[in-house]
Structure formats: structure tokens, C-alpha cells
C-alpha beads as a LAMMPS data file, in Angstrom:
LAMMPS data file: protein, C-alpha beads

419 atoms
418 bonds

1 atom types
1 bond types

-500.0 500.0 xlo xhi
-500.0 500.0 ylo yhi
-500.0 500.0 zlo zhi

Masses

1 110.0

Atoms # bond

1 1 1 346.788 372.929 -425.199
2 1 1 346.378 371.219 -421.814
3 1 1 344.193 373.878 -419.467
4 1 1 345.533 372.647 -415.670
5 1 1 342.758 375.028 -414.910
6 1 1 340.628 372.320 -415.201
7 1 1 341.197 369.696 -412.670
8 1 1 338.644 369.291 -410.244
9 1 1 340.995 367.815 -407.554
10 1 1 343.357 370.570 -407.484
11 1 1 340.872 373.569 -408.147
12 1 1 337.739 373.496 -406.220
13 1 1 336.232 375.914 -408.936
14 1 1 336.144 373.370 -411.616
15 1 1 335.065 370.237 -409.461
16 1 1 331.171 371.260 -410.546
17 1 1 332.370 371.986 -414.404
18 1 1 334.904 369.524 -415.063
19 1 1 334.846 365.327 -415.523
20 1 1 337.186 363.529 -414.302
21 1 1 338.259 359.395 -414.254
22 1 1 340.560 356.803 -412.855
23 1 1 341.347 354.324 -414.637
24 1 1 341.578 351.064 -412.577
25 1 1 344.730 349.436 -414.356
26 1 1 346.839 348.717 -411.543
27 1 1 345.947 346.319 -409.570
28 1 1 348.729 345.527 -407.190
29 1 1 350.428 347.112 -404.437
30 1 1 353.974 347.461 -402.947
31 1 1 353.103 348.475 -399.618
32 1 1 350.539 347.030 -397.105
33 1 1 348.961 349.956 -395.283
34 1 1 347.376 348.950 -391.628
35 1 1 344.031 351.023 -392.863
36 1 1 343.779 350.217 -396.567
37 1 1 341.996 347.200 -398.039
38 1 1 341.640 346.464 -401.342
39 1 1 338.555 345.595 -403.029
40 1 1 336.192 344.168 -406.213
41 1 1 332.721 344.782 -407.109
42 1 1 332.006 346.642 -403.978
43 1 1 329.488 349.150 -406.192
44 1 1 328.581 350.979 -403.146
45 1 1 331.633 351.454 -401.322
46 1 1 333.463 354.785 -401.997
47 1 1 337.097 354.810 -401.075
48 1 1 340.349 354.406 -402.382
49 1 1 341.546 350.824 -403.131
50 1 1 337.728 349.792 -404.428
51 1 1 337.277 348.842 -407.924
52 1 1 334.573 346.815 -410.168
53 1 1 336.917 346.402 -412.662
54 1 1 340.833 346.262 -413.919
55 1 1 341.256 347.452 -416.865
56 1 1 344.635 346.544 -419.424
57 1 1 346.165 349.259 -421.073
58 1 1 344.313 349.129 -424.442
59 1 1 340.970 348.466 -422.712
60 1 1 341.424 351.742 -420.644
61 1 1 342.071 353.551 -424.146
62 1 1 339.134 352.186 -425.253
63 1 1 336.863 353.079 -421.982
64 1 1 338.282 356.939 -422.295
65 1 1 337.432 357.250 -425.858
66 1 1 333.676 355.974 -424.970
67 1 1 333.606 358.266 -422.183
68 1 1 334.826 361.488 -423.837
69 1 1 332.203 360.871 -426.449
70 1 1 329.623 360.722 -423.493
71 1 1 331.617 363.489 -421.413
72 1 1 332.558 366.428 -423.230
73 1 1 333.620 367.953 -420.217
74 1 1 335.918 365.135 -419.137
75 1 1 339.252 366.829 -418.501
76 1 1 341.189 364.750 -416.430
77 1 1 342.903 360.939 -416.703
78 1 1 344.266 359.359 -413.460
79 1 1 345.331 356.335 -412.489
80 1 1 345.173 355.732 -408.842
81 1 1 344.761 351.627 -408.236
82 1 1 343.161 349.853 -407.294
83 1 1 346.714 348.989 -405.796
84 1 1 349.797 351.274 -407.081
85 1 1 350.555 352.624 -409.983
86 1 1 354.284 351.510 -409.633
87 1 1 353.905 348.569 -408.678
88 1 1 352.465 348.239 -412.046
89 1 1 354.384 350.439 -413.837
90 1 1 354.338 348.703 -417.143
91 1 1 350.885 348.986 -417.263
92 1 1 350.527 352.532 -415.914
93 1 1 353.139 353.806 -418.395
94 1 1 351.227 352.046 -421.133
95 1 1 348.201 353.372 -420.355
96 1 1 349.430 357.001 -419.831
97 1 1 351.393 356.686 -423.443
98 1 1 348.143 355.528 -425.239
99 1 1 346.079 358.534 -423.610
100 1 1 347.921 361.126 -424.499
101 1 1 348.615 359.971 -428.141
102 1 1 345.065 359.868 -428.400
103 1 1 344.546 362.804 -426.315
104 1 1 346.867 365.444 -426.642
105 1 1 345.181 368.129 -424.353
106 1 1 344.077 365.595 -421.518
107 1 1 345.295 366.377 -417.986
108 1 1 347.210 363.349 -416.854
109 1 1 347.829 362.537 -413.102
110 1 1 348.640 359.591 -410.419
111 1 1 348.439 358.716 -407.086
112 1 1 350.854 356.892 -405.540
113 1 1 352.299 356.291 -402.423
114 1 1 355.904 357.200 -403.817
115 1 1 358.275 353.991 -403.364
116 1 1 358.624 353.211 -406.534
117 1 1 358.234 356.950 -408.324
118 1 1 361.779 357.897 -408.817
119 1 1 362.487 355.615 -411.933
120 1 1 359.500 357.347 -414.391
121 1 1 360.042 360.941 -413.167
122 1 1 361.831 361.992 -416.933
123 1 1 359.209 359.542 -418.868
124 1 1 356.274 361.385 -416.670
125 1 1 357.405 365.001 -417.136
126 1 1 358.264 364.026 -421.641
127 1 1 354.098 362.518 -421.398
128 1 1 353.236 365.533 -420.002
129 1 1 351.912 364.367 -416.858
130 1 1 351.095 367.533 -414.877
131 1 1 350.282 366.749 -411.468
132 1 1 351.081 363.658 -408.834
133 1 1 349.560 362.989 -405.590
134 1 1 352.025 360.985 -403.039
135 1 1 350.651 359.852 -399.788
136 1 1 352.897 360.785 -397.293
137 1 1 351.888 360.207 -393.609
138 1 1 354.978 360.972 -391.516
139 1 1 358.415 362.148 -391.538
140 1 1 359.614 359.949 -389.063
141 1 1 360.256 356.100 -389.242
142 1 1 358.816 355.672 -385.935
143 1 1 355.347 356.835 -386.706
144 1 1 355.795 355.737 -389.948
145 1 1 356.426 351.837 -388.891
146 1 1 352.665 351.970 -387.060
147 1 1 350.773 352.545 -390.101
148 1 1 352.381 349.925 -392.173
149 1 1 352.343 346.217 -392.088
150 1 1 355.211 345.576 -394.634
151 1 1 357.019 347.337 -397.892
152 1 1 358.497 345.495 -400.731
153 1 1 360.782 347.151 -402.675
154 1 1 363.314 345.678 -405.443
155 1 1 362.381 342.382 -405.078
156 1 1 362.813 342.370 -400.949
157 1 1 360.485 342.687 -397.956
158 1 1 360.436 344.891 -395.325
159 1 1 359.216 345.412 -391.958
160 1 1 359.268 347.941 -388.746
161 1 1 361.245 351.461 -388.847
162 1 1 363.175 349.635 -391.859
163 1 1 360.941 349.502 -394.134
164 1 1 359.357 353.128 -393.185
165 1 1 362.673 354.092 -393.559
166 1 1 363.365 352.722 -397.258
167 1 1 359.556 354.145 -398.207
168 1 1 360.548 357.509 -396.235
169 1 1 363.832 357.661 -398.542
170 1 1 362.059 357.086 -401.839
171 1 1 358.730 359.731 -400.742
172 1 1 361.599 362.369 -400.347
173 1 1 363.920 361.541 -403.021
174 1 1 360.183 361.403 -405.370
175 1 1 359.130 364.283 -404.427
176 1 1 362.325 366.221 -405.159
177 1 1 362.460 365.070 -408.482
178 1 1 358.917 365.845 -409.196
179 1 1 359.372 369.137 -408.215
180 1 1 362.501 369.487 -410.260
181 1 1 360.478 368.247 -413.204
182 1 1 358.203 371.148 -412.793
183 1 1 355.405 368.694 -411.971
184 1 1 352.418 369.661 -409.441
185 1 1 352.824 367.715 -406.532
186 1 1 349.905 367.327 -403.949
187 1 1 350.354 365.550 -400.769
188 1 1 347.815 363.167 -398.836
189 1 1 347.384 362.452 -395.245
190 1 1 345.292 359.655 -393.470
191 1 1 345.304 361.179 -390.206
192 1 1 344.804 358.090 -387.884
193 1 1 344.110 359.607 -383.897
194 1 1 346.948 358.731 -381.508
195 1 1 349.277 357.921 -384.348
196 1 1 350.247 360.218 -386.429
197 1 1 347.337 363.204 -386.026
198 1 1 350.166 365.179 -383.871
199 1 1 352.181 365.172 -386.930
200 1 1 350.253 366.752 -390.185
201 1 1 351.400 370.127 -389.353
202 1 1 355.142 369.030 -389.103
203 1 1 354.266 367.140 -392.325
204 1 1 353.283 370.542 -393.792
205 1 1 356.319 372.599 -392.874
206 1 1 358.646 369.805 -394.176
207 1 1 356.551 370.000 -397.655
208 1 1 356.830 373.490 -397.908
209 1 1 360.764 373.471 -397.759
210 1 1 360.511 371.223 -400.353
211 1 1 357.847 373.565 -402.369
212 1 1 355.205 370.810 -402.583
213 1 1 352.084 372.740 -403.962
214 1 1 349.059 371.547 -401.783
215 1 1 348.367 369.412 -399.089
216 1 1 345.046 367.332 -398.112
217 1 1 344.065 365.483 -395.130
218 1 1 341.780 362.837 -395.218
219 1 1 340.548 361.507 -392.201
220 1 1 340.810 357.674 -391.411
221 1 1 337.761 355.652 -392.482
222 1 1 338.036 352.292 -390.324
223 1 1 337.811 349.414 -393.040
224 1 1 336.377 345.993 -391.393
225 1 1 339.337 343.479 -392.108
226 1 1 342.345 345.811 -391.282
227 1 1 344.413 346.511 -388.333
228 1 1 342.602 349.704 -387.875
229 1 1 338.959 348.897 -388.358
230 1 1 338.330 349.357 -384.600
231 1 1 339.569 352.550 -384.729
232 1 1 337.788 355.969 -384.591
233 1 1 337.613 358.366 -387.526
234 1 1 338.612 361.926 -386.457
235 1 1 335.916 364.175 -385.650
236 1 1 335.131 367.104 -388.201
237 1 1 336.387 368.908 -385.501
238 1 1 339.937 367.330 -385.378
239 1 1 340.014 367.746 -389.137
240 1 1 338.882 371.622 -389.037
241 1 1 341.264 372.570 -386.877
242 1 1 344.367 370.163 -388.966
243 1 1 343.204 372.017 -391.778
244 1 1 343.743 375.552 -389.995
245 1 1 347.556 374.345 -389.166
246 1 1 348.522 373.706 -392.311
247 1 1 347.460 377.163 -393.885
248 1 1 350.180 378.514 -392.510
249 1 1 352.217 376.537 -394.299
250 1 1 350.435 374.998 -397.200
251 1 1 347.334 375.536 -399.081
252 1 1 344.748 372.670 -397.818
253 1 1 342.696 370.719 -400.356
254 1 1 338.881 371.398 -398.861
255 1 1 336.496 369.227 -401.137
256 1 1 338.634 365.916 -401.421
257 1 1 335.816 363.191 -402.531
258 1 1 337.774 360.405 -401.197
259 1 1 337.457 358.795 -404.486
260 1 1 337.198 355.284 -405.573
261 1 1 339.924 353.637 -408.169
262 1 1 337.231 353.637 -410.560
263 1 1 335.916 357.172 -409.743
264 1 1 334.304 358.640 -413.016
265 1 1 332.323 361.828 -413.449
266 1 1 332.062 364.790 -411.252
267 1 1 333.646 364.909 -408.093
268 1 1 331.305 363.971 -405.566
269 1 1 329.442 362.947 -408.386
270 1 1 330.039 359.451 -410.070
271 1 1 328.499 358.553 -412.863
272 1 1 326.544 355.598 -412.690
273 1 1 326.155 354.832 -417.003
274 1 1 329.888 355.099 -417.278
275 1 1 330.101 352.165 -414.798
276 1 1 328.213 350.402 -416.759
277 1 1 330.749 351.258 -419.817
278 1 1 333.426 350.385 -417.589
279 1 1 332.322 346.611 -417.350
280 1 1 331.367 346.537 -421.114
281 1 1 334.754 347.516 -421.806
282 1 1 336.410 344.706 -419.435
283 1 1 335.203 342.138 -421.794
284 1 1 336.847 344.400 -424.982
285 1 1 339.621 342.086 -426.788
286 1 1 341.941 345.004 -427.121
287 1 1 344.858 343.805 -425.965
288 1 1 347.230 343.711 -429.291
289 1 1 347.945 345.246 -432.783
290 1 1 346.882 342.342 -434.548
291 1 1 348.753 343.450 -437.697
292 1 1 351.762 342.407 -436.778
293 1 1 352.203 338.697 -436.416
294 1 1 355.032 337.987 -434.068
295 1 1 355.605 337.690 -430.364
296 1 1 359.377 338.032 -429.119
297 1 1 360.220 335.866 -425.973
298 1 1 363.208 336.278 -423.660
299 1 1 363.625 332.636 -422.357
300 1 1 366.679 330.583 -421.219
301 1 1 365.383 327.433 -423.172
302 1 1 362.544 328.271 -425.241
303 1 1 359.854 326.612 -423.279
304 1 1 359.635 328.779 -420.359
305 1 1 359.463 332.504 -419.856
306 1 1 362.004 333.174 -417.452
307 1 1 364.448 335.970 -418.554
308 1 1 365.340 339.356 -417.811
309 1 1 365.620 341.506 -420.995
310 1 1 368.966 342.582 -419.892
311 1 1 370.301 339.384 -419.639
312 1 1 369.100 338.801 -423.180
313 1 1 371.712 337.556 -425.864
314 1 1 368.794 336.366 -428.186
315 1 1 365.293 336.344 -428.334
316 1 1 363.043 333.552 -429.658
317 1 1 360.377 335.089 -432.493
318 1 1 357.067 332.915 -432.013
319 1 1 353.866 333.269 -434.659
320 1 1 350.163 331.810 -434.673
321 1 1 349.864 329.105 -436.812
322 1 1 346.391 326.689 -437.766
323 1 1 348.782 324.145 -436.070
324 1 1 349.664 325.879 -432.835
325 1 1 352.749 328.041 -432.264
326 1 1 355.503 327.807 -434.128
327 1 1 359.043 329.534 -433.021
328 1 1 360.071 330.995 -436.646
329 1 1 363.379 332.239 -435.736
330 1 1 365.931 334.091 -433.100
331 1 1 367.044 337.515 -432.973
332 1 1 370.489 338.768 -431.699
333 1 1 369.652 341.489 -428.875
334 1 1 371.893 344.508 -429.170
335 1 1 374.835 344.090 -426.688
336 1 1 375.274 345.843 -423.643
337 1 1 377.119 349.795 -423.106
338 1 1 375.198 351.988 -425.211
339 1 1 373.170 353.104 -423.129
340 1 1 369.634 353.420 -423.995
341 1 1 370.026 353.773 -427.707
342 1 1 370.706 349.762 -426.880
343 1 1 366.385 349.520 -426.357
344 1 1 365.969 351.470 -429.327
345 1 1 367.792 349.863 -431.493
346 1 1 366.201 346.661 -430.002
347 1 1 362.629 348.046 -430.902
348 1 1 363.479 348.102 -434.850
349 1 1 364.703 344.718 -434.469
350 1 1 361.061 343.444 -433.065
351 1 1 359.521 345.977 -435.092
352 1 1 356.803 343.471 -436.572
353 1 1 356.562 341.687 -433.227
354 1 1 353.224 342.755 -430.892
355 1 1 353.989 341.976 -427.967
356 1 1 357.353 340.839 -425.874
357 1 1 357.139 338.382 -423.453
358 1 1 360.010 338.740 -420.722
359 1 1 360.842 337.699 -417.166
360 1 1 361.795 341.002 -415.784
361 1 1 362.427 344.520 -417.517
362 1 1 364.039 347.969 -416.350
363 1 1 362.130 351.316 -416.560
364 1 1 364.136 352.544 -419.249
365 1 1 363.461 349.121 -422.307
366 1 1 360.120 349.156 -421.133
367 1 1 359.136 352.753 -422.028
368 1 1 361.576 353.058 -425.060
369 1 1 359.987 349.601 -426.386
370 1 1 356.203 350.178 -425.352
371 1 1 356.499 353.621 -427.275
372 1 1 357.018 351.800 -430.334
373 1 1 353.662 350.297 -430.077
374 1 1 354.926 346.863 -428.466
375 1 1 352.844 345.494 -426.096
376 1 1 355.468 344.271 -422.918
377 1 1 354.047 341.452 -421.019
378 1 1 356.653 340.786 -417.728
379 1 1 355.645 337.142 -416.561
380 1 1 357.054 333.789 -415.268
381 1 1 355.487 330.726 -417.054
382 1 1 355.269 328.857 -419.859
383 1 1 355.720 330.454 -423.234
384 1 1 352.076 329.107 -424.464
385 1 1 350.563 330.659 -421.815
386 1 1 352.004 334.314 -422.506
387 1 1 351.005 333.529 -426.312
388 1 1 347.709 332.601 -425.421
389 1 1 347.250 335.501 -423.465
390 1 1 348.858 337.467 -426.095
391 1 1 346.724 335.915 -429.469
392 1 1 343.841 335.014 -427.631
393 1 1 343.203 337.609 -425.250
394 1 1 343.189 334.487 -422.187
395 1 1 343.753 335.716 -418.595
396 1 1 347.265 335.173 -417.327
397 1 1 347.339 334.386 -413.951
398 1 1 351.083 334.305 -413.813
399 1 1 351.346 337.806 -414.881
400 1 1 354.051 339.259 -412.123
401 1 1 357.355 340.008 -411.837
402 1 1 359.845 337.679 -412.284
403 1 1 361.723 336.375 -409.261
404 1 1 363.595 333.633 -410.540
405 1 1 365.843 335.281 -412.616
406 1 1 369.528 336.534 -411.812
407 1 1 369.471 340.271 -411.511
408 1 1 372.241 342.425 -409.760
409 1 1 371.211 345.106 -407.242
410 1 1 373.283 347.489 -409.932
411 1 1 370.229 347.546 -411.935
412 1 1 369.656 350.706 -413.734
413 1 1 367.943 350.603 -416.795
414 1 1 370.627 352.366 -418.281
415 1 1 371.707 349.458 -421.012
416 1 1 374.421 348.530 -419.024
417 1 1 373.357 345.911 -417.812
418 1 1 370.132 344.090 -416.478
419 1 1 368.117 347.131 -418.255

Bonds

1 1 1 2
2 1 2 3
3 1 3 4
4 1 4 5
5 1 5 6
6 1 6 7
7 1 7 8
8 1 8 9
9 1 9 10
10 1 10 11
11 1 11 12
12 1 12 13
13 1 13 14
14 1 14 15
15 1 15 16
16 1 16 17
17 1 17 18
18 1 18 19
19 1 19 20
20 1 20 21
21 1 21 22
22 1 22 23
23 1 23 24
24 1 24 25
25 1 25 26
26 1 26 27
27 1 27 28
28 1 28 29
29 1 29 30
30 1 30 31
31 1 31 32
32 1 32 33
33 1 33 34
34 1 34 35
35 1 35 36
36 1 36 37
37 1 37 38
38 1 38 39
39 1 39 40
40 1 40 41
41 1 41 42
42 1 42 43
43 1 43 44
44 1 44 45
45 1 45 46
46 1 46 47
47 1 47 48
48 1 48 49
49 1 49 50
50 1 50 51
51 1 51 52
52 1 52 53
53 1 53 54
54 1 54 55
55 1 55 56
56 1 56 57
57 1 57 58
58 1 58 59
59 1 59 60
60 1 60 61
61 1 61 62
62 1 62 63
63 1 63 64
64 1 64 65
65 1 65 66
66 1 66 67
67 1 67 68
68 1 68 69
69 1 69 70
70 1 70 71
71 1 71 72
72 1 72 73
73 1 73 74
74 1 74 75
75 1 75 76
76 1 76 77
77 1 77 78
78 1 78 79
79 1 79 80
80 1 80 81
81 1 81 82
82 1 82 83
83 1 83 84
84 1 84 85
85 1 85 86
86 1 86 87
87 1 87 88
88 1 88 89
89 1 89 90
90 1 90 91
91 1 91 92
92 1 92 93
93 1 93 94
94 1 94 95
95 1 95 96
96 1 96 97
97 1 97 98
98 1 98 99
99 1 99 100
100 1 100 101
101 1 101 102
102 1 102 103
103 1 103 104
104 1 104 105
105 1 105 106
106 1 106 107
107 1 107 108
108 1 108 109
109 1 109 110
110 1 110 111
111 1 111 112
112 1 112 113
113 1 113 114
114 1 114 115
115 1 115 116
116 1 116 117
117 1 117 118
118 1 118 119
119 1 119 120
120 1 120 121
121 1 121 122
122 1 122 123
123 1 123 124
124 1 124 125
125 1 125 126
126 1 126 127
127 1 127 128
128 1 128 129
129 1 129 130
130 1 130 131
131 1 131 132
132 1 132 133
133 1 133 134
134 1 134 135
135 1 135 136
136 1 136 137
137 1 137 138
138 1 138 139
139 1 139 140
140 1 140 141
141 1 141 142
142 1 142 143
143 1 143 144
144 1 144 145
145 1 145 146
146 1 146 147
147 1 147 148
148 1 148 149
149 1 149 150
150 1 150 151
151 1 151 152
152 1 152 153
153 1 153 154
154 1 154 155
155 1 155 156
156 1 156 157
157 1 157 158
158 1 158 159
159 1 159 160
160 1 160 161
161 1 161 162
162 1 162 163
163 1 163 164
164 1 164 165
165 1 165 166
166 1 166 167
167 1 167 168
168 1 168 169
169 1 169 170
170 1 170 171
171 1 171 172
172 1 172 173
173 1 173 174
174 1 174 175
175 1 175 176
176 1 176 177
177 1 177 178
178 1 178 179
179 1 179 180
180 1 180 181
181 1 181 182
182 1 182 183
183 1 183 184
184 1 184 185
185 1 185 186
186 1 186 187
187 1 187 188
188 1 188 189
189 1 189 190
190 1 190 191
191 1 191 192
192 1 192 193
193 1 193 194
194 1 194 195
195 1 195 196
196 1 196 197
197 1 197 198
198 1 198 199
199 1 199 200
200 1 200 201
201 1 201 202
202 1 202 203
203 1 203 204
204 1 204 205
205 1 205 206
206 1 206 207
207 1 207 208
208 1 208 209
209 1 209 210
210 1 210 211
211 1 211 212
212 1 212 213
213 1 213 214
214 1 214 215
215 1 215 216
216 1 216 217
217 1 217 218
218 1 218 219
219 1 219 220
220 1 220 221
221 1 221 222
222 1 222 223
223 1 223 224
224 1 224 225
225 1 225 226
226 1 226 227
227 1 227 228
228 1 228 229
229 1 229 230
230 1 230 231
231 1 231 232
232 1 232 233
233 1 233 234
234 1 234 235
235 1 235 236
236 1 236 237
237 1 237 238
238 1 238 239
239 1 239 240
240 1 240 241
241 1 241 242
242 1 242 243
243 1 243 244
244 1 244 245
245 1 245 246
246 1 246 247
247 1 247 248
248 1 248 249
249 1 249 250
250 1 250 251
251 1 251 252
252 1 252 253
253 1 253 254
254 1 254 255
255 1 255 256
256 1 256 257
257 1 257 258
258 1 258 259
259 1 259 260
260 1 260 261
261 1 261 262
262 1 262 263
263 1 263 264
264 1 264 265
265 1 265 266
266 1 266 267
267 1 267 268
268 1 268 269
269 1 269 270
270 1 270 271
271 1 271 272
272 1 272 273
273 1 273 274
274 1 274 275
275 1 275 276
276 1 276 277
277 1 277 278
278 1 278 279
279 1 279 280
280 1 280 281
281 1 281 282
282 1 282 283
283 1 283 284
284 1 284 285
285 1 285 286
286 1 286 287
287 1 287 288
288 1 288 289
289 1 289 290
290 1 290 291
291 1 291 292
292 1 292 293
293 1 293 294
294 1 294 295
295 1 295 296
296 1 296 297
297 1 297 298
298 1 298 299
299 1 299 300
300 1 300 301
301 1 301 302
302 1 302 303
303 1 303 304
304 1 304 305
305 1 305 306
306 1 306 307
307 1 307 308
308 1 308 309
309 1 309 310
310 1 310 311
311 1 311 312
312 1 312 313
313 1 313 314
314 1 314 315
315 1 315 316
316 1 316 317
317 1 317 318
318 1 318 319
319 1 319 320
320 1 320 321
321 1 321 322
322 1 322 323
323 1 323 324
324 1 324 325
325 1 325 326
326 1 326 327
327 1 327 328
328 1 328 329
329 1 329 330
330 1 330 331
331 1 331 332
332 1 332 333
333 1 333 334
334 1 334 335
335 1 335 336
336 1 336 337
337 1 337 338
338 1 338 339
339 1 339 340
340 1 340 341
341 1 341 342
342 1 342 343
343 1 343 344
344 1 344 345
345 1 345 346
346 1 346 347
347 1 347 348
348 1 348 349
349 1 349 350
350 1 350 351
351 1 351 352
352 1 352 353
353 1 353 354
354 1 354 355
355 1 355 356
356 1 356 357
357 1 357 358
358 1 358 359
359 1 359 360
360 1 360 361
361 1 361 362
362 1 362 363
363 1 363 364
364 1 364 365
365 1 365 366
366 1 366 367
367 1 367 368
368 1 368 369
369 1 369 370
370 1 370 371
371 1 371 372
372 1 372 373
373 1 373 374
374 1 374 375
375 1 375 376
376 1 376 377
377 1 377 378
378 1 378 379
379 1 379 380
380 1 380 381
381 1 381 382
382 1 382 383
383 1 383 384
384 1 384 385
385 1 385 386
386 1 386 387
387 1 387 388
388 1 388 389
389 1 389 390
390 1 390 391
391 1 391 392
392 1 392 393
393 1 393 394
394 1 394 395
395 1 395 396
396 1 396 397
397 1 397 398
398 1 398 399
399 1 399 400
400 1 400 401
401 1 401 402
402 1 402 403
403 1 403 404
404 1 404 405
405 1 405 406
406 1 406 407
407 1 407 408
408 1 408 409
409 1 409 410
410 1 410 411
411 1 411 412
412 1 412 413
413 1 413 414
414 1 414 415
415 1 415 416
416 1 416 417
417 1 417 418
418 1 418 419
């Protein structure tokens, strides 16, 4: 039975009883915020965006099964960067599914900054996720376009009052759909003085028509190496008296830690031995089920990985041999218009396959096919370096999304077409 009682981000009650950790497994972004820098093995720097460590998936699982063991108290699992969580949403939905098999009565929760939210809404609310943050700073492009350098979304870039306008669009249409989900949605606030500081009480009225649940404002902390490092962080004044104009409209979050994407422990309160479990665990080969002995590819040719799954007519079936890797066979994929039975049926035909290899994939194959216990690597590359990584536990360093193969803007993940 998960007890919501128990977060210590969302009730200030529990924050001295309750344990609670982010799991670093996301490590890029889709955004580029004029205040935010991201970081490694800054130990002693405490803010978002900082990380020792990034985690995969099944080296997460293993870190929160150390940790519970350690911290009985631990009641919450978040995922909050180092970058996005949806910018990495193959590894974020991963991770989440592997928690709460494991853990059935875990609290699970993200932070994001809500561009890419809207796809994983249903997959969120069916893993139980109970409560997501979204950092909103603005309802209007025009403040919105100072506090961001660029957005990327589907593949494009954007810049100015466009691209706060496609991130405004996707906060809102989030946020809805979160709330529809019957999903605890808390809002975040940089305030940044003589941007947007004349806006968080707007910001709060606008939330409250759409019955967002609690709001927190955190004040800007000038990061050497950004736009906005010469800027001055709002006085505890300033923040006081933000705080008082959004009671009237929202309750305000008063004991926000401004935690790290590695945060673990009490709020306030990191841990410093489960940091140290943290980089033992980085070194864990955990990446596979090594029981099963094939790797499916979606490739044009067979050489290179370079395919979207939707685009798919076959895929190539690849095994570890004393020789080197051997492609064994090809599969028929199931054809297109049957929606997303299409991805389950696909998932009993790579059944004894552990991981896919694939140039691009929808929201919809990726969860149906990583809940079958298939690890889904998206990449661009050669095929022996996805295997490697795959078999041998190697670093990939072309591990991204594809962008060199076709995909229509119809996408949809609905098995009707690109998936």
C-alpha cells in the first residue's frame, strides 16, 4: 500500500522521518535554461543539475535495493537528472518499471520541466507514479524567451518567444493531463529579479484554475558559466513576501532543499555512505538478463544501426559467439494498423532476445517492449558497438537518438506508423 503521507518534499512533517533518493539516470536535457548548468563529480555542490554519477536502469535497481537495506525509512524514488527525465525517457521509464516491480509500495515521482511529459502520462498514472514536479517559470512567451537559451523538441531547435511558446504549450497541455490522471502535481519557480519575479503570483492563480496542488519558489542561485551567474539571488525578503502571494492562491512548499540529482537521505540531510554506494554501483555490470542469448537489431543493411522500429519490416537476431557475433536469423515485424497490440505481439516474437537495438522508437513500443523485460537501446552506430555495449557492458558513446532516419511528423506511437 503506497502511504503518499510519506514524502518529504510534499509534506514538511515527514521530511525529518522519511528517506528519500534521486536516481541520476538521465543525463540529458531538452531545454537549455540561462541559469542551469549541468555538472559531474562536484561532491560539494548542492543544486539541481549536479551529479557524481549516471546510473543505467538496472544499476539504479541495484543502488535502491542496497539502499533500502541501509534505509528502512526510504520512502520515496525520483528521478530528477541530472538533465531531463524525458529527454531520456527510455531510461526513466525503465527505471521507474524495475522499481516498482521490485517495490510495490515505493512512492514514485519526477521532475521535469514538462516538454516532453504528455506522451507517458497513461504509462505514469498504470506505474503508479503519484506525484510530478514541472518547472514552470512564466505564462507568457515573452518572459519566458529570457530565461531560455534554446528548446529542442521532436527532433527541431528552437529559439526566442518560439520556442517558449512550443515549451509553454506542452507545460499546459502536461499539466492538464496529469491532473486528469489524478496525479499530484507540484510546480517550481526560479524566481530570477527583473525577469520574471513580477510574475509568480500570476503563475499561481493560473495553477490554481488548473487545480495544480502546490507551488514552490526557489530563488535563483547564480551558477559561474551561465548567462545569469552575474546576477543577484533574491533576498529572503523578496522570497518571504512571494511566498505570502501565493497563499492566496496556492499552498507554498516552505522547506524545499534545493536538491542535487543524486540527492539521497533526509532532506536537508544527504547521506554521505550512500554516495559512496552510489559510485560502487556505477561500476555494477547490470545491464542485461543474461539468460537470454539474443539481441534484435532494426538496421537498413545489417551493419549499421540506423532504423526506426516503425519503419521495421524485419529485424536481424544477433548472438555471442567464441568467434565474434554471428547474425543467426531475421524476424518478420508485425505490420502496421493494429494499434498497439502490433508492440505486443512484437515482444513474443523477441521474447528470448535481451536487448533491442534500434535507431529511433515511439513512447508506446518502448514501454509495451521494455515491460517484457527487454532491454531497448535507441542508438546510431555500428551494430558491434550496440552488441558490445549490450554483452559486454562497454560504454556507448553513440547512445542518442537517431537523426538519420526517415520519420513523419505524424508520429504517434500508436502502431500506425513510425511507432
Amino acid at each position: 500500500m503506497i502511504d503518499i503521507k510519506t514524502h518529504p518534499c510534499f509534506n514538511k512533517h515527514a521530511k525529518g522521518k522519511y528517506a528519500r533518493v534521486h536516481l541520476p539516470v538521465a543525463p540529458q536535457c531538452n531545454i537549455h535554461c540561462n541559469y542551469c548548468k549541468r555538472d559531474y563529480d562536484c561532491v560539494n555542490e548542492s543544486r539541481p543539475g549536479v551529479t557524481s554519477e549516471v546510473l543505467s536502469p538496472e544499476q539504479a535497481l541495484a543502488y535502491t535495493i542496497r539502499l533500502k537495506e541501509k534505509m528502512p525509512h526510504l520512502s520515496v524514488v525520483g528521478i530528477a537528472g541530472p538533465g531531463d527525465p524525458f529527454a531520456n525517457p527510455i531510461q526513466t521509464m525503465t527505471t521507474l518499471r524495475l522499481i516498482r516491480k521490485e517495490f510495490p509500495e515505493m512512492i514514485l515521482c519526477l521532475s521535469s520541466n514538462g516538454l516532453n511529459v504528455l506522451p507517458y502520462v497513461d504509462e505514469l498514472k498504470e506505474l503508479e507514479v503519484s506525484h510530478v514536479t514541472i518547472t514552470l517559470n512564466g505564462t507568457e512567451t515573452k518572459t519566458l524567451s529570457q530565461l531560455y537559451k534554446w528548446v529542442r523538441f521532436e527532433k527541431r531547435g528552437y529559439f526566442g518567444e518560439q520556442a517558449a511558446e512550443i515549451l509553454l504549450r506542452n507545460q499546459m497541455e502536461a499539466i492538464r493531463a496529469l491532473k486528469r490522471a489524478g496525479i499530484t502535481v507540484k510546480i517550481n519557480s526560479i524566481v530570477v529579479p527583473g525577469i520574471n519575479d513580477n510574475v509568480i503570483v500570476d503563475i499561481a492563480k493560473k495553477m490554481k484554475e488548473m487545480e495544480v496542488d502546490i507551488m514552490n519558489t526557489i530563488p535563483l542561485y547564480p551558477v559561474e558559466g551561465t548567462p545569469f551567474e552575474d546576477f543577484e539571488e533574491p533576498s529572503p525578503k523578496r522570497m518571504k513576501e512571494l511566498q505570502n502571494g501565493i497563499k492566496e492562491y496556492l499552498p507554498p512548499m516552505t522547506h524545499c532543499a534545493r536538491c542535487r540529482a543524486d540527492a539521497v537521505g533526509l532532506l536537508g540531510k544527504d547521506d554521505a555512505e550512500a554516495k559512496q554506494i552510489l559510485s560502487e554501483v556505477s561500476n555494477l555490470s547490470v545491464n542485461v538478463d543474461q539468460t537470454k542469448p539474443y539481441v534484435a537489431v532494426a538496421s537498413h543493411e545489417g551493419l549499421l544501426v540506423n532504423q526506426h522500429l516503425g519503419e521495421a519490416t524485419q529485424l536481424y537476431i544477433f548472438r555471442e559467439t567464441p568467434n565474434g557475433y554471428r547474425m543467426v536469423e531475421q524476424r518478420a515485424t508485425p505490420k502496421p494498423g493494429a494499434g498497439n497490440s502490433r508492440w505486443a505481439v512484437l515482444a513474443d516474437v523477441i521474447d528470448d532476445c535481451r536487448a533491442l537495438l534500434v535507431g529511433g522508437i515511439g513512447p508506446s513500443p518502448s514501454s509495451i517492449i521494455g515491460r517484457a523485460g527487454i532491454k531497448i537501446v535507441e542508438m546510431t552506430g555500428l551494430i558491434d558497438e550496440g552488441l558490445d555495449a549490450v554483452y559486454k557492458g562497454k560504454e556507448l558513446r553513440t547512445l542518442k537518438k537517431a537523426d538519420v532516419f526517415k520519420c513523419g511528423s505524424e508520429c504517434s506511437g500508436k502502431g500506425t506508423g513510425c511507432g
